[in-house]
N, C-alpha and C positions, 0 to 999 in steps of 0.2 A: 504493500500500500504506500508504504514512504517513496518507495521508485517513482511510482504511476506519478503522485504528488509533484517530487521534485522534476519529473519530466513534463509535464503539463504546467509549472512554473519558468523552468528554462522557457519553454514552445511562449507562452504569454510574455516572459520580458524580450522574448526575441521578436515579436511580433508587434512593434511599437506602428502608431498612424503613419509614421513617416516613412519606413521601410513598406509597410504595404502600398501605400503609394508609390515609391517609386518602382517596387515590382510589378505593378499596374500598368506605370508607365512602360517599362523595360519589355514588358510583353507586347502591350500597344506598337510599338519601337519594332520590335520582330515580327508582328503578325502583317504592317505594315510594309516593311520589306520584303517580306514575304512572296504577297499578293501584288506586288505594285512594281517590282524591280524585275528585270532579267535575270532567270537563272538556266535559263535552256541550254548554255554551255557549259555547265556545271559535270555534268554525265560524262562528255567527251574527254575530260580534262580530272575526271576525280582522281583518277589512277595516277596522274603527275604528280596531282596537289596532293597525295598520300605520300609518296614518294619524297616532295620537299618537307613536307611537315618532319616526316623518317629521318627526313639529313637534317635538319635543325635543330629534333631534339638530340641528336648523336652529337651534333657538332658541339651545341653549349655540353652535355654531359663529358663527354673527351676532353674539351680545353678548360672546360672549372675544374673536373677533377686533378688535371695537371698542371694545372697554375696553382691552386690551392700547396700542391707536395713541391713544388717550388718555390713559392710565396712563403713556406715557411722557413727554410734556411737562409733566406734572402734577407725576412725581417729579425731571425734570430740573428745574424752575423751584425745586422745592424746593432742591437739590442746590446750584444753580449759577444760579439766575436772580437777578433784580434785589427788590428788597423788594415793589414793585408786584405784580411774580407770584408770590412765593413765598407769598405770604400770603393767596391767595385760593387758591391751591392748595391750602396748608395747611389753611386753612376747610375746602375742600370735601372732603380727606380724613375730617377731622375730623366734618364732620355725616353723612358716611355713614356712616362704622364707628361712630358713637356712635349709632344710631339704624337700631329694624329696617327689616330691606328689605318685609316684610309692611306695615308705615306707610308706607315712603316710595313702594310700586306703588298703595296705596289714594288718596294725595296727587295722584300723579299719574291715576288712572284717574278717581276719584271728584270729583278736583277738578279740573282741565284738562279732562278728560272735558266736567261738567256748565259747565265754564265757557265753552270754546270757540261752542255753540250758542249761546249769546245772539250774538253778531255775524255780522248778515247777511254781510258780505264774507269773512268764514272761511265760512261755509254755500254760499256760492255760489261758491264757488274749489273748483280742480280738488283740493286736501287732502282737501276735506270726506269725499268718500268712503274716505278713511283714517283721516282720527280720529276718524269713526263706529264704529271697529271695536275689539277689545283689545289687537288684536297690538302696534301700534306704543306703546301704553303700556309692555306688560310686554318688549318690547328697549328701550325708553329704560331704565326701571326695573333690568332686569338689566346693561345695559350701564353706568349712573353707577357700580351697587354695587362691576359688577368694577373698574370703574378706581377707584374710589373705594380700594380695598383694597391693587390691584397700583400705583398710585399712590404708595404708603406704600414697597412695596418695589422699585421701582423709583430710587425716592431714597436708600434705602440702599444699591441696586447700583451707583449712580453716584461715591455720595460713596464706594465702597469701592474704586474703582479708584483705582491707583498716582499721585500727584501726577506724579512724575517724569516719566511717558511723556508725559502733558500738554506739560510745557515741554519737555522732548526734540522733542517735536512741533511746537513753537512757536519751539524754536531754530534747527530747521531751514527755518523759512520756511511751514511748513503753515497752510492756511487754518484759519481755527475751525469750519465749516461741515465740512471735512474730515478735521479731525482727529475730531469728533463723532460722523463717518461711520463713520471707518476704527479708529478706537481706543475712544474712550468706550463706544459707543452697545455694540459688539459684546461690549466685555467685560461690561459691564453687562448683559445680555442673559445672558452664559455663567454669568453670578454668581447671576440672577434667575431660571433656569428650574427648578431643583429645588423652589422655594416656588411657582414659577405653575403648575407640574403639580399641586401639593395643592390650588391656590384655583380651577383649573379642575376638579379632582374635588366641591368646595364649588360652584361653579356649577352644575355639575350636580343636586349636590342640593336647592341652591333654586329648579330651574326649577317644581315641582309646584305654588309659589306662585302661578304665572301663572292657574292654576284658581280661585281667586276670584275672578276680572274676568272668568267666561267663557271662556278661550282654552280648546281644544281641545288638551293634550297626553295621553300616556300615561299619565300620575296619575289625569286626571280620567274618561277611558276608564275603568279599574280601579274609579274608585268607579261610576261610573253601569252599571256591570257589578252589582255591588254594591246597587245601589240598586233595578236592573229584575230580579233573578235571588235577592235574596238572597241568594245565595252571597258566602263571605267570606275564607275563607281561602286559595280557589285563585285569584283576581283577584292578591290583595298577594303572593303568592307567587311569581305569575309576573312582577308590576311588580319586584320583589328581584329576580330573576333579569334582566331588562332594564337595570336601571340598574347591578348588577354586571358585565354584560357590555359596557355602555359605557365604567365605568370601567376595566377591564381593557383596552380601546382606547384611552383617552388615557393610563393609563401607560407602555402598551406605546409609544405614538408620542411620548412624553416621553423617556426611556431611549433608543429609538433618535436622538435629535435630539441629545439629548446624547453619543452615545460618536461620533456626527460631527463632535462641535466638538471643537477641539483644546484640551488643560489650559491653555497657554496661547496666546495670545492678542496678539499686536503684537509 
């Protein structure tokens, strides 16, 4: 009985005037587009837009997953490392976030790209038939930016965790490798996810980028819809609707990850 209670209390404070409103509205908003817009080339073209949406969310999942495991030693070296590494981490924060990632996928597409073909032994190695292709530029590319960024906050999640527990850690005989493991790394992490949920909703919306070098995502589906149908407003309508619904999934998997960690932490 107390369930039923406190569910039927959540369902009533969640159901406040203003929210059923605008769900009224947001329905009106679709049933509207619906009946009133072009969707007759939707059919011929789903299997494409299945296809980019496929490489899109691959793309953000590969290059956050590996910017994030490089974004950590980049802000730790900053944090805590020796002048030797802090300072080429510091660079390389420094040249990505001062300079677009539109320049730095063209650097790399346009110039590695054309440069790699001049040497026969890259040509004839089992690579070749991958950096023939665009993908692997635009996850390098997306993958430097993200660490490049989370990198920055990273080093501030580290230098913001408690000195004390450190040498508490240290007084007690713990290894550094250990304590890095068990205390630093995790609180750091609990400190850094409210800023890496926003920079991975930002990675999402620079993957459309990848569409200048050729790849194949769900942007560049929307324009060559676009491009072969003339139609124009129900393509970017529906690409809004897609990318809203992704980001609605990595907030949703943000929030949850967080109310698992505990406030605090060692």
């Amino acid at each position: 009985m107390s369930t039923t209670t406190t569910t039927i209390a959540r369902t009533s404070e969640w159901l406040q005037p203003h929210r059923i409103i605008l769900i009224i509205l947001a329905a009106v908003i679709v049933l509207a587009c619906a009946f009133t817009m072009r969707w007759d080339w939707l059919p011929a073209y789903l299997p494409l837009a299945l296809q980019g949406i496929w490489r899109t969310i691959w793309l953000l999942a590969v290059t956050a997953t590996l910017g994030i495991l490089l974004a950590i030693p980049v802000g730790f070296a900053q944090a805590a490392g020796p002048a030797f590494l802090a300072v080429p981490a510091r660079l390389f924060c420094t040249i990505i976030r001062g300079t677009p990632l539109l320049l730095q996928l063209w650097l790399l597409y346009y110039g590695l790209g054309s440069l790699f073909p001049q040497f026969p032994w890259i040509r004839e190695s089992f690579l070749w038939p991958y950096l023939r292709q665009a993908w692997p530029y635009g996850v390098l590319a997306l993958t430097l930016s993200y660490a490049g960024y989370e990198g920055e906050v990273m080093r501030g999640a580290f230098a913001g965790v408690p000195k004390g527990q450190l040498e508490a850690a240290r007084a007690f005989g713990m290894r550094r490798w250990t304590a890095f493991r068990r205390i630093w790394l995790p609180q750091a992490l609990r400190r850094a996810l409210p800023t890496l949920a926003g920079e991975t909703v930002l990675q999402l919306k620079a993957t459309p980028l990848v569409a200048t070098i050729t790849m194949v995502d769900i942007y560049s589906v929307a324009s060559r819809v676009r491009q072969e149908t003339f139609v124009t407003y129900e393509p970017l309508l529906l690409l809004a609707l897609v990318y809203m619904a992704i980001t609605g999934v990595i907030v949703f998997a943000f929030r949850k990850i967080e109310s698992r960690i505990p406030s605090r932490l060692g």
